[in-house]
C-alpha positions in Angstrom: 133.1 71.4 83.9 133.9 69.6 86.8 137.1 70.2 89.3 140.1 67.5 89.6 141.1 66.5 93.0 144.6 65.3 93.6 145.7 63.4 96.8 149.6 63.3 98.3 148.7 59.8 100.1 150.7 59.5 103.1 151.0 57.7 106.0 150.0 60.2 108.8 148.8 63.5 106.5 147.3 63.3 103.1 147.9 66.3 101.0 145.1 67.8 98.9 144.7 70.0 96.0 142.0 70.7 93.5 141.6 72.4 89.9 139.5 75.0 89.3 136.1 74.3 87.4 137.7 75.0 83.9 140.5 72.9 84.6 143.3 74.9 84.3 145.2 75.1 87.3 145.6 73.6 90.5 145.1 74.9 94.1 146.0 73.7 97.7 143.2 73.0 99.0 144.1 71.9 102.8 146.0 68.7 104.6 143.9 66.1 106.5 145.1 63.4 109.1 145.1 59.8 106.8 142.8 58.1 109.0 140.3 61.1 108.6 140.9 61.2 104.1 137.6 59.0 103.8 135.4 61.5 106.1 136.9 64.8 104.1 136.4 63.1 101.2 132.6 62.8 101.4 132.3 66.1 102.8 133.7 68.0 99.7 132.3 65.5 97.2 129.0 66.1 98.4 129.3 69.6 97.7 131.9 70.1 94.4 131.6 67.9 91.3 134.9 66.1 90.6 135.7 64.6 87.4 138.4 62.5 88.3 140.6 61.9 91.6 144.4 62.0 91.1 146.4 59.7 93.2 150.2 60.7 94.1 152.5 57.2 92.8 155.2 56.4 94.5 158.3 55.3 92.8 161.7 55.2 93.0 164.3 56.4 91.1 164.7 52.7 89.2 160.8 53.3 88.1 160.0 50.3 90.7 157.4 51.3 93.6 158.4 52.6 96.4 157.4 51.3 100.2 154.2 53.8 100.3 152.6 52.1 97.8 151.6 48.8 100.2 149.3 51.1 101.7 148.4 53.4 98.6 146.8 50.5 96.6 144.3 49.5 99.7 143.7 53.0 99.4 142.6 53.2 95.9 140.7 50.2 95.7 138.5 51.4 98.7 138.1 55.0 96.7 137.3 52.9 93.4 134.7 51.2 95.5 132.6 53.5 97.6 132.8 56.1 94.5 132.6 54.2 91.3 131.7 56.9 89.1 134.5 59.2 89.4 138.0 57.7 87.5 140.8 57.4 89.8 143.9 57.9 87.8 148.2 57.9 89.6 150.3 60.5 88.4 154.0 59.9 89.5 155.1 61.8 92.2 158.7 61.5 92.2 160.8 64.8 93.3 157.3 66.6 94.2 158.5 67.1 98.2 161.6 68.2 96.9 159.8 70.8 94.1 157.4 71.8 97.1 160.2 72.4 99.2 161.8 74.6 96.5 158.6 76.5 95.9 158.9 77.3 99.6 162.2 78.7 99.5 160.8 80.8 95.9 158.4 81.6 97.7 160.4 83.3 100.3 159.1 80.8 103.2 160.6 81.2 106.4 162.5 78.5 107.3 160.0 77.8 110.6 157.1 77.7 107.8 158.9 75.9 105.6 159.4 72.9 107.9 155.2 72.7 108.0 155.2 69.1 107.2 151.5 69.6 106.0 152.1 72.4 103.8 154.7 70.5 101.9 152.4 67.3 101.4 149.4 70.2 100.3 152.0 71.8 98.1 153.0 68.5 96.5 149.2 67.4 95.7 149.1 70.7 94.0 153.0 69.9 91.8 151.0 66.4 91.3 148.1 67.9 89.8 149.5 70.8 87.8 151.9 67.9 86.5 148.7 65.5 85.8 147.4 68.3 84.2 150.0 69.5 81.6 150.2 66.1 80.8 146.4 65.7 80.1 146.8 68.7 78.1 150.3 67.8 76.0 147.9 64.7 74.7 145.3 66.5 73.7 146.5 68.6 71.2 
């Protein structure tokens, strides 16, 4: 079985997570600068097989998009084209800074480590694809 990938788009660092081969939970795997996402991207494709891509979507709290998505949807389309054979699918991600920031505290983070701007965005890829996959997994039963 082949590994999701889910991406916290954002507009300096992109957050990234990954399942594991069977699917059944999901892992930081690192935070890249944006303008770098494309380069990382074919560097780990290259050497893992990915199902399908999970992008974060931005809303707000009245279901309407939020500002980030003006540069998410440029995003996507470019990922839809240079890899047309893997599905790229959004998964909201409202109130997944806010859980990674509470898993941080949980986690017994100092407050130093805590305010590691690129651990939040890896921790909310991972909330973004553990959320993606319960989902996937509440329709297939």
């Amino acid at each position: 079985m082949a590994r999701l990938l889910a991406i916290d788009y954002g507009k300096k660092r992109t957050g990234i997570a990954v399942s594991d081969p069977l699917q059944i939970i999901a892992n930081g795997l690192t935070t890249v600068e944006t303008n770098a996402i494309f380069d990382f991207l074919q560097d780990y494709l290259e050497k893992e097989k990915v199902e399908t891509i999970v992008v974060g979507l931005p809303k707000q709290m009245n279901n309407e998009a939020s500002e980030n998505m003006k540069r998410i949807e440029p995003f996507v389309n470019r990922l839809r084209k240079i890899y047309p054979a893997i599905p790229v699918q959004y998964y909201d991600e409202r109130f997944s800074s806010k859980m990674a920031h509470q898993a941080m505290l949980d986690g017994g983070l100092k407050k130093k480590d805590r305010q590691n701007k690129a651990l939040v965005d890896e921790i909310s890829a991972t909330i973004i694809l553990q959320g993606y996959m319960e989902s996937k997994r509440a329709f297939d039963i």
